[in-house]
The first five atom37 places (N, CA, C, CB, O) and aatype in JSON, in Angstrom:
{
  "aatype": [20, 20, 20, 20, 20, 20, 20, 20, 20, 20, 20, 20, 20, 20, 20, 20, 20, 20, 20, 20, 20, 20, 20, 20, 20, 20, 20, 20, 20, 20, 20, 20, 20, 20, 20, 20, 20, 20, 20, 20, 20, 20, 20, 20, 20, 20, 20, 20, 20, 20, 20, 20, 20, 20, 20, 20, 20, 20, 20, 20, 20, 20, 20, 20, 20, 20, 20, 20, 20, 20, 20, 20, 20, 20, 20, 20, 20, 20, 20, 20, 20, 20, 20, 20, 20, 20, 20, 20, 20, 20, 20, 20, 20, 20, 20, 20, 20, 20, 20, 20, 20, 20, 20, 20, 20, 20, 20, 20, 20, 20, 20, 20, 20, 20, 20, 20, 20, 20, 20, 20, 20, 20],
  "atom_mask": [
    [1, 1, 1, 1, 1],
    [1, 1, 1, 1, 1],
    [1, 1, 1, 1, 1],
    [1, 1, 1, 1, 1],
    [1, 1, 1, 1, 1],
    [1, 1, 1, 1, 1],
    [1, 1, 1, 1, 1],
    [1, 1, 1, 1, 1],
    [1, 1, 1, 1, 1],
    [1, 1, 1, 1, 1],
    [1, 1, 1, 1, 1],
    [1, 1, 1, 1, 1],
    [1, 1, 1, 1, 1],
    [1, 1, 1, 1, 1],
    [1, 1, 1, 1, 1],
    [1, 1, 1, 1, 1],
    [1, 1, 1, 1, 1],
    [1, 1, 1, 1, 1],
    [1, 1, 1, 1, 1],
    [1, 1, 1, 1, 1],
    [1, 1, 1, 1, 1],
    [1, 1, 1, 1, 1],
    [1, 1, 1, 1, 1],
    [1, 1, 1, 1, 1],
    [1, 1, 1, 1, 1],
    [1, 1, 1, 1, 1],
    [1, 1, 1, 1, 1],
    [1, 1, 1, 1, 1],
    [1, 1, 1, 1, 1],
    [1, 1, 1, 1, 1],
    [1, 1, 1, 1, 1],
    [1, 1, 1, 1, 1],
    [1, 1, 1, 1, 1],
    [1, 1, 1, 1, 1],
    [1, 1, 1, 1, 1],
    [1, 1, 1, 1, 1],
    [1, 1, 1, 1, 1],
    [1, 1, 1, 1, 1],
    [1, 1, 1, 1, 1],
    [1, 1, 1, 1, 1],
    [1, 1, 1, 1, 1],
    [1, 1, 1, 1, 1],
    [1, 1, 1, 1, 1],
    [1, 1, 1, 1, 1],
    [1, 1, 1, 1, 1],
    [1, 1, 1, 1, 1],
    [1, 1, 1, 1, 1],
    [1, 1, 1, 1, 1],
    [1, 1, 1, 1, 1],
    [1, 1, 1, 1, 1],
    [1, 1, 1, 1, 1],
    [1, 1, 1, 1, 1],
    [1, 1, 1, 1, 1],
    [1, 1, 1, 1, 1],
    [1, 1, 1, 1, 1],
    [1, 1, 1, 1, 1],
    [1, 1, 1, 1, 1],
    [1, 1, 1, 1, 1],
    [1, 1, 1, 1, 1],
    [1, 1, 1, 1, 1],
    [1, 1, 1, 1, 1],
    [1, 1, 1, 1, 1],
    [1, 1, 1, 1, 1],
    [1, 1, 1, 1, 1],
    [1, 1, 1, 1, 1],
    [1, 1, 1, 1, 1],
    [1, 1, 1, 1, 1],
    [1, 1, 1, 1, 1],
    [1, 1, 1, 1, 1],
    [1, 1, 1, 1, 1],
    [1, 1, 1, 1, 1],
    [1, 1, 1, 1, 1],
    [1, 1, 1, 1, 1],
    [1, 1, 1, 1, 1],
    [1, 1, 1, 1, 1],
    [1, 1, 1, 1, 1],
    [1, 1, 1, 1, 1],
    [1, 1, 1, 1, 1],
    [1, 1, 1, 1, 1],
    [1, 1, 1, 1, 1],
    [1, 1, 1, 1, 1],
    [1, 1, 1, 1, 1],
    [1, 1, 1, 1, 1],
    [1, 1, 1, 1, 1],
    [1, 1, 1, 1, 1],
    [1, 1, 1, 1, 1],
    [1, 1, 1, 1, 1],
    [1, 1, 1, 1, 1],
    [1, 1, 1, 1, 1],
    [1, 1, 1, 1, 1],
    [1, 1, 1, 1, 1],
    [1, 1, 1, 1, 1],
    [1, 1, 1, 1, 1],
    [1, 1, 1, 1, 1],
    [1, 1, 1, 1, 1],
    [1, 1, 1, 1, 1],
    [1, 1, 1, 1, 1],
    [1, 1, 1, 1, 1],
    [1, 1, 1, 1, 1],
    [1, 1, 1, 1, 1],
    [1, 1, 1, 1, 1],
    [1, 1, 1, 1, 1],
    [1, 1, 1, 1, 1],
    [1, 1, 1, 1, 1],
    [1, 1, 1, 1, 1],
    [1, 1, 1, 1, 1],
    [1, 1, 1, 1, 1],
    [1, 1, 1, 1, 1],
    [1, 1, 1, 1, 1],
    [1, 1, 1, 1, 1],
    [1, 1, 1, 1, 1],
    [1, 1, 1, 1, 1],
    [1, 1, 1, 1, 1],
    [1, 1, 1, 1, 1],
    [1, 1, 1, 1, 1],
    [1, 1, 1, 1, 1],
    [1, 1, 1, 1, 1],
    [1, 1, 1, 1, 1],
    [1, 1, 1, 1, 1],
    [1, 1, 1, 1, 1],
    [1, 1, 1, 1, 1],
    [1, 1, 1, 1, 1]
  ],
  "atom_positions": [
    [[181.57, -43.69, 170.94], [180.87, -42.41, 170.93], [179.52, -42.64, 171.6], [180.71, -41.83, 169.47], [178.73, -43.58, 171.52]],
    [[179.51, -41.44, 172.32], [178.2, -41.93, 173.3], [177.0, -40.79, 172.98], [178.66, -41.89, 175.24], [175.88, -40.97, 172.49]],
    [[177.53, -39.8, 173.37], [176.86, -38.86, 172.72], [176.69, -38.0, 171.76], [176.77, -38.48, 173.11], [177.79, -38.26, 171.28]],
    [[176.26, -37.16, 171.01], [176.85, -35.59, 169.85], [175.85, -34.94, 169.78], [177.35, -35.74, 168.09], [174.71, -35.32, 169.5]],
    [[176.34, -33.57, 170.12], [175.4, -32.37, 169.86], [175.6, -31.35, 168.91], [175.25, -31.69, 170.92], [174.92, -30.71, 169.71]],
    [[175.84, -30.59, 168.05], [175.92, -29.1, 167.8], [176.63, -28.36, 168.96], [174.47, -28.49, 167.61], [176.27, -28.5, 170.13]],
    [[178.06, -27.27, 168.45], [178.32, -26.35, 169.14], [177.73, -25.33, 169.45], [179.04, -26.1, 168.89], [178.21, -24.55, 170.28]],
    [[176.39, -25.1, 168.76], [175.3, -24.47, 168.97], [174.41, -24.28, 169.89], [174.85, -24.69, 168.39], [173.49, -23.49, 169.7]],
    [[174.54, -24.99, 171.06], [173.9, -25.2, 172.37], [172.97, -23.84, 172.61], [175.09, -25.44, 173.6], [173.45, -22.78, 172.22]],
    [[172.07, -23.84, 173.05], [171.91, -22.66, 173.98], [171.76, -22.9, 174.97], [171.09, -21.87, 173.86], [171.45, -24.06, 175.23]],
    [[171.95, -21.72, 176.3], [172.4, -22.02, 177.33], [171.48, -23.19, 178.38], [172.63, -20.75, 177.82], [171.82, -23.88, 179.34]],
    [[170.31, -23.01, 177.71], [168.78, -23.99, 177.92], [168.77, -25.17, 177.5], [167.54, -23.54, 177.24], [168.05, -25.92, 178.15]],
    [[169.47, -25.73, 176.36], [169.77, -26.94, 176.44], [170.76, -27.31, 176.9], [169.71, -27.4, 175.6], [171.13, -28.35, 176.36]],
    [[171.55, -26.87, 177.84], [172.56, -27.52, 178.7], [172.27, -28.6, 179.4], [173.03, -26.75, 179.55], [173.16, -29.45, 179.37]],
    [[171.06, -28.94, 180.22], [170.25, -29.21, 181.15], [170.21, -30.36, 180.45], [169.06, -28.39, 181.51], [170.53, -31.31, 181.16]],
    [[169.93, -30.7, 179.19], [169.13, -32.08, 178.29], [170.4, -33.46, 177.56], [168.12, -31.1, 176.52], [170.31, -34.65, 177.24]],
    [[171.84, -32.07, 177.58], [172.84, -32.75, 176.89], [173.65, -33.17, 178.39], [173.73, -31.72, 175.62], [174.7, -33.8, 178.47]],
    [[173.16, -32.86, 179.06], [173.73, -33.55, 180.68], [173.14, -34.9, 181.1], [173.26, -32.52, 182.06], [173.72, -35.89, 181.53]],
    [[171.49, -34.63, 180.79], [171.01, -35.9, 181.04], [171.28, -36.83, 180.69], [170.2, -36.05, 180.92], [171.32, -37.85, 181.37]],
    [[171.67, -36.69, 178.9], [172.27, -37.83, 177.92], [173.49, -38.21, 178.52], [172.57, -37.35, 176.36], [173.84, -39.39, 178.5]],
    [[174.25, -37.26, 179.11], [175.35, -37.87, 179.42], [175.44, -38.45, 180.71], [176.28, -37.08, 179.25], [176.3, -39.32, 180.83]],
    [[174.76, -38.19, 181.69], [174.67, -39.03, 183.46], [173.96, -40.39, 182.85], [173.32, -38.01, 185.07], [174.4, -41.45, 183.27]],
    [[172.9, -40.42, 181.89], [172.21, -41.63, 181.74], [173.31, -42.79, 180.65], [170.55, -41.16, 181.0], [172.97, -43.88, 180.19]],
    [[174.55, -42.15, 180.49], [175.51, -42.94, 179.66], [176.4, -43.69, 180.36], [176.26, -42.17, 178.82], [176.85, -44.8, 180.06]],
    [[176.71, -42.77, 181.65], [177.45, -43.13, 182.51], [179.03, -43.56, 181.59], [176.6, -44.28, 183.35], [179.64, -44.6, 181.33]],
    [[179.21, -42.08, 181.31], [180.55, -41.91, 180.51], [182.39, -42.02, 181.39], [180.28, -40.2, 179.85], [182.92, -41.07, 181.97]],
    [[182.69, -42.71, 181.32], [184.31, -42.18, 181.96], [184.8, -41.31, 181.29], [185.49, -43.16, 182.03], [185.27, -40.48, 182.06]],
    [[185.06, -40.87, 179.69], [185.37, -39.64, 179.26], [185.13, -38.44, 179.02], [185.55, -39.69, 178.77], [186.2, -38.04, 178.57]],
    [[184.14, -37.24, 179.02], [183.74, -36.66, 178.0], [184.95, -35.36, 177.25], [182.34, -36.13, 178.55], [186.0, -34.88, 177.69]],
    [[184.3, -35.19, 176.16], [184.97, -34.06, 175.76], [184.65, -33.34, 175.12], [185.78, -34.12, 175.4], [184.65, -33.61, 173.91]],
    [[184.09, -31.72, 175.7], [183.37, -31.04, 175.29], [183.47, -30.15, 174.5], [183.01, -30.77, 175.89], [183.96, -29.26, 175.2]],
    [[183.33, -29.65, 173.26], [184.09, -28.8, 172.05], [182.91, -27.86, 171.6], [184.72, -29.87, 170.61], [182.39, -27.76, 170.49]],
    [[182.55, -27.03, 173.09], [181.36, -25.78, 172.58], [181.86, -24.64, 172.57], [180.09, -25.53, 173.43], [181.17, -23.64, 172.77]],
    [[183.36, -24.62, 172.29], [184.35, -23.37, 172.29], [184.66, -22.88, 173.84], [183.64, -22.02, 171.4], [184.24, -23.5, 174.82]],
    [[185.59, -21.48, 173.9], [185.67, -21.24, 175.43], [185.03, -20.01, 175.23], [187.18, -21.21, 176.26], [184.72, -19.78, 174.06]],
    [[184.7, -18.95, 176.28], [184.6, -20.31, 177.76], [183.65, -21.01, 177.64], [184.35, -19.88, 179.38], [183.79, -21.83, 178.55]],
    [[182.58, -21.3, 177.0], [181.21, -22.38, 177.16], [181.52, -23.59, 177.39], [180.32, -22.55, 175.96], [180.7, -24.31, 177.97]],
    [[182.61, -24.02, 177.05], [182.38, -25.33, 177.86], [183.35, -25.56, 178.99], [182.49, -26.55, 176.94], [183.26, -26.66, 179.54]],
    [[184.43, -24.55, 179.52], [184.15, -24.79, 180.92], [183.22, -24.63, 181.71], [184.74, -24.39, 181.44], [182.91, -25.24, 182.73]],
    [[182.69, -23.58, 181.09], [180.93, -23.35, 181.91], [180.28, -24.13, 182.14], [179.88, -22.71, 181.36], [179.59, -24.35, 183.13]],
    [[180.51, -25.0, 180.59], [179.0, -26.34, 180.7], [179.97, -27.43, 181.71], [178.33, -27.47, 178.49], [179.38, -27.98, 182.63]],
    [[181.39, -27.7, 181.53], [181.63, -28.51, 182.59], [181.8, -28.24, 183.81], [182.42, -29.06, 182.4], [181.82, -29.25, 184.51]],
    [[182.0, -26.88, 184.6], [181.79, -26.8, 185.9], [180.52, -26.75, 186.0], [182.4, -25.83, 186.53], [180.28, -26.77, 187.21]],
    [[179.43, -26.69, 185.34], [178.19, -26.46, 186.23], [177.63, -28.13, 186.06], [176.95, -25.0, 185.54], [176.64, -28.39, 186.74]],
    [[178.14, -29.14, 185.27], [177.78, -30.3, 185.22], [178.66, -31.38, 185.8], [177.52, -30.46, 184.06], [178.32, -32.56, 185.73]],
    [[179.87, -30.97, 186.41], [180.62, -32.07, 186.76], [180.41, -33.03, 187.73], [181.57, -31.7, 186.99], [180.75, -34.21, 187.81]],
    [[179.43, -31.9, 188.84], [179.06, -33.16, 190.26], [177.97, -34.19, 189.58], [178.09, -32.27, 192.0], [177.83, -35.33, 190.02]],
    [[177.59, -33.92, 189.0], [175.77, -34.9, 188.23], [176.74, -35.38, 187.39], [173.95, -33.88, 187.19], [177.69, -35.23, 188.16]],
    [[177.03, -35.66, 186.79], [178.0, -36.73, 185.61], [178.11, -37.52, 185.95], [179.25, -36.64, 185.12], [177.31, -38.44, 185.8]],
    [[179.48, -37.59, 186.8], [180.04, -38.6, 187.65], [181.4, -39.29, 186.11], [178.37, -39.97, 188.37], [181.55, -40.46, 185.75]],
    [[182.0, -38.29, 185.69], [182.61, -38.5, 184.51], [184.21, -38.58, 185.47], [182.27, -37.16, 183.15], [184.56, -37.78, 186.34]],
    [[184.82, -39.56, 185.06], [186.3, -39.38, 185.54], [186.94, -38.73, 184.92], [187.05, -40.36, 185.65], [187.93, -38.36, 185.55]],
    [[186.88, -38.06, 183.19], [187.77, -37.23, 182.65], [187.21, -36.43, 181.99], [188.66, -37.71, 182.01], [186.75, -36.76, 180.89]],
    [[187.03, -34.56, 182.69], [186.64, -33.98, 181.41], [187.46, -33.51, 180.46], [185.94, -33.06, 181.59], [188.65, -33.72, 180.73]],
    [[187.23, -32.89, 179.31], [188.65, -32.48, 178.44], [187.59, -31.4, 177.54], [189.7, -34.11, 177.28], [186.79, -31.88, 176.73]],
    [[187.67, -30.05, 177.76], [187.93, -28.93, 176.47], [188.63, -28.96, 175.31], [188.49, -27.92, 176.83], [189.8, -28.71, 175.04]],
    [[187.6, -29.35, 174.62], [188.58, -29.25, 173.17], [188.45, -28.27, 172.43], [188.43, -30.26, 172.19], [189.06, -28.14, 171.37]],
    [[187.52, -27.36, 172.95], [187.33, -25.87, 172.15], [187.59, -26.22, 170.63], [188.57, -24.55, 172.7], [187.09, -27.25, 170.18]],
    [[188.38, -25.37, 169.77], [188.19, -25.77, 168.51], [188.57, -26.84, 167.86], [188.51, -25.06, 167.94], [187.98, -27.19, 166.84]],
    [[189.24, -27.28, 168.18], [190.26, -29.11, 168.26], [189.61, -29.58, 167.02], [189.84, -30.61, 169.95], [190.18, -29.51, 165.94]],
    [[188.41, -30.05, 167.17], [187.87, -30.65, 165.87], [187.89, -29.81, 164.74], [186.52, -31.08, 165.99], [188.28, -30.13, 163.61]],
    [[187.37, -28.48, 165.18], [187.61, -27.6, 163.51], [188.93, -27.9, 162.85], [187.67, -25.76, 163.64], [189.04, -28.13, 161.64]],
    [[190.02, -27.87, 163.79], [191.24, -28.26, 163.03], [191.54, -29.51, 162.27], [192.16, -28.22, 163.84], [191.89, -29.59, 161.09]],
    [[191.24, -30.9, 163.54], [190.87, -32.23, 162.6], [190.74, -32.16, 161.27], [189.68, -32.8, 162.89], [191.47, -32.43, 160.31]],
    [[189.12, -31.54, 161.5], [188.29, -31.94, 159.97], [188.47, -30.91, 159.03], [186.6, -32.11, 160.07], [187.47, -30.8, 158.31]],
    [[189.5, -30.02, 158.75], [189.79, -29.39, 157.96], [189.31, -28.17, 157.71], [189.75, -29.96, 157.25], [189.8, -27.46, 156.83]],
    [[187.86, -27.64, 158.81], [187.31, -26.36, 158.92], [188.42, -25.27, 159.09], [186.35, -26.33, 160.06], [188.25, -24.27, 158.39]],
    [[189.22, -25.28, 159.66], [190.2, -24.43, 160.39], [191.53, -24.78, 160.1], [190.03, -24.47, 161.82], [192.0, -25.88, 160.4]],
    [[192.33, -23.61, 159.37], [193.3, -24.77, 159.03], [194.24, -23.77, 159.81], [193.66, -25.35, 157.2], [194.33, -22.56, 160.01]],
    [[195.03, -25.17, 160.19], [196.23, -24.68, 161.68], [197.41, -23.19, 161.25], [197.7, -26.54, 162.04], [197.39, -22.66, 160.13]],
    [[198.18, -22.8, 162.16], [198.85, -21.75, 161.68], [200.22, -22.39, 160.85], [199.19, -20.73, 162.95], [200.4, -23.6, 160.69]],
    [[201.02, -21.47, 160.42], [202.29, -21.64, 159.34], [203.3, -22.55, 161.08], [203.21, -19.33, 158.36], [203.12, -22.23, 162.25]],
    [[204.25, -23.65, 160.54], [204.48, -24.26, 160.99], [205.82, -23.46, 162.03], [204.47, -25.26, 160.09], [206.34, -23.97, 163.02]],
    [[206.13, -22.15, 161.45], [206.77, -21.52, 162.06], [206.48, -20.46, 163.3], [207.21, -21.18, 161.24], [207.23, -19.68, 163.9]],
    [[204.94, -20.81, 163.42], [204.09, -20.07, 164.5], [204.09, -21.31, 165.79], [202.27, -19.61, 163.8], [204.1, -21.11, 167.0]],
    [[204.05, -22.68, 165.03], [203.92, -23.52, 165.71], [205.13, -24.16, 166.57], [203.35, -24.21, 164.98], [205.13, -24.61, 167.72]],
    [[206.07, -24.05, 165.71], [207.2, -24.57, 166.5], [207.68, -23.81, 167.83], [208.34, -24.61, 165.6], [208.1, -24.35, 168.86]],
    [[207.48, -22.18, 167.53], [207.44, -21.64, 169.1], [206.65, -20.91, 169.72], [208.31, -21.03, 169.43], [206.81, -19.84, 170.31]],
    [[205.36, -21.87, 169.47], [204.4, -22.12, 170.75], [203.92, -20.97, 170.45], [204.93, -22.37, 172.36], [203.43, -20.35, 171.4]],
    [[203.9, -20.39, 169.28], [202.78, -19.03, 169.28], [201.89, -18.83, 168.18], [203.49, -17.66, 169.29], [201.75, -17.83, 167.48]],
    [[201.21, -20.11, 168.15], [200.27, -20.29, 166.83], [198.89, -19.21, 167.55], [199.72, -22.42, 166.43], [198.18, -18.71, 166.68]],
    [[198.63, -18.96, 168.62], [197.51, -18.01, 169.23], [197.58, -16.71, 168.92], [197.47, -17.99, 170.64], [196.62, -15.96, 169.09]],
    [[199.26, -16.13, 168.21], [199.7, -15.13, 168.06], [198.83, -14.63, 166.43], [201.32, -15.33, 168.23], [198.18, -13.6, 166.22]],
    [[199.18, -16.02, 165.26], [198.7, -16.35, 164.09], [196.81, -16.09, 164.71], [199.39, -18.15, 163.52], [196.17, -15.06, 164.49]],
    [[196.44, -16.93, 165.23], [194.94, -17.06, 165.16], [194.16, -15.51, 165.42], [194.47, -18.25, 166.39], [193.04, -15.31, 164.94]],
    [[194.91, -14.38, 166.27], [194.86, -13.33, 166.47], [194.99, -12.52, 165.37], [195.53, -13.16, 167.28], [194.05, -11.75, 165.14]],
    [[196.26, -12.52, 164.41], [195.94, -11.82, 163.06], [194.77, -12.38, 162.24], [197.18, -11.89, 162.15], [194.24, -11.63, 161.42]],
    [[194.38, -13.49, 162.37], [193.69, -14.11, 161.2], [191.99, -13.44, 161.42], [193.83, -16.08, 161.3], [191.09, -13.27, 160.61]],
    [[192.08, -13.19, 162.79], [190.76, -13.08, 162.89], [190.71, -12.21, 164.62], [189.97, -14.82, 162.67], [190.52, -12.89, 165.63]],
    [[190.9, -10.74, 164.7], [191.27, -10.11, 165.34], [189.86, -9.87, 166.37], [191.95, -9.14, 164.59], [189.88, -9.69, 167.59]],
    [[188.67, -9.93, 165.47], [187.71, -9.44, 166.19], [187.25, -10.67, 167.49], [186.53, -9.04, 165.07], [186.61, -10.57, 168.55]],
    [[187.78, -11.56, 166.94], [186.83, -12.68, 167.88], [187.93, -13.29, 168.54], [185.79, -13.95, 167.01], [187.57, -14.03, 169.46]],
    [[189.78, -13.18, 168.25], [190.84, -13.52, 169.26], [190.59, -12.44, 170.34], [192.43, -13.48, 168.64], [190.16, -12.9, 171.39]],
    [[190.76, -11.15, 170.3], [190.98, -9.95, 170.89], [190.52, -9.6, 171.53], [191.02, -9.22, 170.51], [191.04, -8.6, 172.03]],
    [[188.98, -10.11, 172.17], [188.7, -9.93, 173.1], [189.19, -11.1, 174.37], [187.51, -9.67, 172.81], [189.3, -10.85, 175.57]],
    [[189.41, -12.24, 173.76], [189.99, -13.41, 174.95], [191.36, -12.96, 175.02], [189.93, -15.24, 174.51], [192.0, -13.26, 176.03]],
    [[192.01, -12.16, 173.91], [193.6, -12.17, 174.44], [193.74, -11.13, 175.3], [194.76, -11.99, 173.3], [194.83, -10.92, 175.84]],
    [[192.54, -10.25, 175.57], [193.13, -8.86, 176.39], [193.14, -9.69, 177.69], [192.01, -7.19, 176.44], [194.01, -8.97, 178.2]],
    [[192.97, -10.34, 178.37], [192.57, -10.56, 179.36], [194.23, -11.49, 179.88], [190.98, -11.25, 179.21], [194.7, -11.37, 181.01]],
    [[194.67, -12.1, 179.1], [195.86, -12.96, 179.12], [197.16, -11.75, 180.16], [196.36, -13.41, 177.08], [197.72, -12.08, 181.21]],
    [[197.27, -10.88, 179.69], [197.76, -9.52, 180.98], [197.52, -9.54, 182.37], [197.05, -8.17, 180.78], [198.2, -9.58, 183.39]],
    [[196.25, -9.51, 182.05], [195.77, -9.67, 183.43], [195.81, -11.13, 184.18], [194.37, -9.21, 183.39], [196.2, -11.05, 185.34]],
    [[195.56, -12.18, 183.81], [195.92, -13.55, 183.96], [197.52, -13.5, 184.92], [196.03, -14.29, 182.23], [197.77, -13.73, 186.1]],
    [[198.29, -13.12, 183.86], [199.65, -13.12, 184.11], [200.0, -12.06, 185.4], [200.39, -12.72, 182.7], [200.75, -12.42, 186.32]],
    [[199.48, -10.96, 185.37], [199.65, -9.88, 186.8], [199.56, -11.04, 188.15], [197.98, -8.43, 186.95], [200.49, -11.56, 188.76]],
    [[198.18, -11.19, 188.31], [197.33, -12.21, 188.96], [198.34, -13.47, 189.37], [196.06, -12.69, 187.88], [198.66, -13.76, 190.52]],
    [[198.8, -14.19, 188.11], [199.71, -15.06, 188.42], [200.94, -14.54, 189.31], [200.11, -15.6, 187.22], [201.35, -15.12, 190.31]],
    [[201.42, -13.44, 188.84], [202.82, -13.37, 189.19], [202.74, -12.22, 190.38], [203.85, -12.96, 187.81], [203.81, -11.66, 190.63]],
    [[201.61, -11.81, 191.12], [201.33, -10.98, 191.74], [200.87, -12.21, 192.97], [200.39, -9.88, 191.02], [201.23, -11.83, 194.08]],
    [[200.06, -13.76, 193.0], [200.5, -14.65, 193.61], [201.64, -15.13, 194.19], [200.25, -15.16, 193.18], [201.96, -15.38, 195.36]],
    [[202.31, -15.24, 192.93], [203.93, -16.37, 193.09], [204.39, -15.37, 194.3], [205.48, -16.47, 191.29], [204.36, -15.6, 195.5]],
    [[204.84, -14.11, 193.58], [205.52, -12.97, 194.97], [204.83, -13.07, 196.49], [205.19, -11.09, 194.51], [205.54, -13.2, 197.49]],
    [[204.01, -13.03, 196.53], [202.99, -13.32, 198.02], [203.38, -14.59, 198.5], [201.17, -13.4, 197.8], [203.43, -14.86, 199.7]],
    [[203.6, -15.23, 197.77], [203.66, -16.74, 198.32], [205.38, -16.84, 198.81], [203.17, -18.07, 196.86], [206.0, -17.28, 199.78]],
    [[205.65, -16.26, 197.72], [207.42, -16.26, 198.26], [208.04, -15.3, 199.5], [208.39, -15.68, 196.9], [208.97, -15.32, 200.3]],
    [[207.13, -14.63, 199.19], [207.12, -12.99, 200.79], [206.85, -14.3, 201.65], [205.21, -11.09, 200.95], [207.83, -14.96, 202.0]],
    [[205.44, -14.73, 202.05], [205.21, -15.63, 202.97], [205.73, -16.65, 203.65], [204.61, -15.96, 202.72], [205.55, -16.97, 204.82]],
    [[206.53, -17.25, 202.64], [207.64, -18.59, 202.66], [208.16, -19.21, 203.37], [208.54, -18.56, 202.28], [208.86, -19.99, 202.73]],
    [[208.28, -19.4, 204.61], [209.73, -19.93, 205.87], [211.35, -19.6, 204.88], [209.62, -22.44, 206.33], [211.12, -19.62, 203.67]],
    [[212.24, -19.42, 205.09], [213.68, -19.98, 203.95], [213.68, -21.16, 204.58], [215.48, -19.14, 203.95], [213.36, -21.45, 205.73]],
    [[214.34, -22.23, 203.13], [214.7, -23.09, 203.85], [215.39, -23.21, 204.85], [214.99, -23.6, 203.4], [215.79, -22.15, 205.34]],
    [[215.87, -24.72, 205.65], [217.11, -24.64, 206.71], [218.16, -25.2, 206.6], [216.91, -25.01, 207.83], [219.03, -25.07, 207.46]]
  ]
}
C-alpha cells in the first residue's frame, strides 16, 4: 500500500493525491472515489503517473468490508445484481441507470454503421 485517501476528495484535492502518487512511482493504482469520479480522476491523471495499471473499483471495498452488503445470490447468478442495487436505493442508482439506453442506442447504432460500411468477405 502506497497510498490512502478518503472517498471524499474534492475536486481540489485531486492535484495533491496525484502528487503522492507520481512521487511513489506506483505500477498499480486503484481508485475507489465512486463513478464517474474516478474515471475523471484517472483520465485527467494518467499521462503524470506513469502507472501501468489503472483499475476503478467504485464501490468494491464497501462490499469487502461489510458497508454494503452484496445483492440476494439470485440477482447475482444472472448478472443482474445492478437491477437489486436500483431497488435498494432508487434515488442515487437512477440517475446512472437512465443513461445505460442510451449507451446501448450509441452502441448498436455503431455496430450497424460499421457493418453498412464493411467490404463482404471473399
Amino acid at each position: 500500500m502506497s497510498a490512502v485517501s478518503t472517498g471524499t476528495l474534492k475536486k481540489t484535492e485531486w492535484t495533491n493525491l496525484s502528487s503522492v502518487s507520481t512521487n511513489r512511482k506506483l505500477d498499480i493504482l486503484f481508485a475507489a472515489l465512486g463513478s464517474p469520479r474516478q474515471e475523471k480522476w484517472i483520465e485527467a491523471h494518467a499521462d503524470k503517473l506513469g502507472v501501468k495499471v489503472f483499475m476503478g473499483i467504485g464501490g468494491t471495498l464497501d462490499t469487502i468490508v461489510g458497508t454494503v452488503i452484496r445483492a440476494p445470490e439470485s440477482f447475482q447468478k444472472v448478472g443482474m445484481e445492478w437491477v437489486y442495487r436500483v431497488m435498494k436505493e432508487p434515488r442515487v442508482r437512477l440517475k446512472r441507470t437512465k443513461i445505460i439506453p442510451v449507451f446501448l442506442a450509441k452502441v448498436m447504432r455503431e455496430r450497424v454503421r460499421r457493418l453498412l460500411i464493411s467490404e463482404p468477405n471473399a
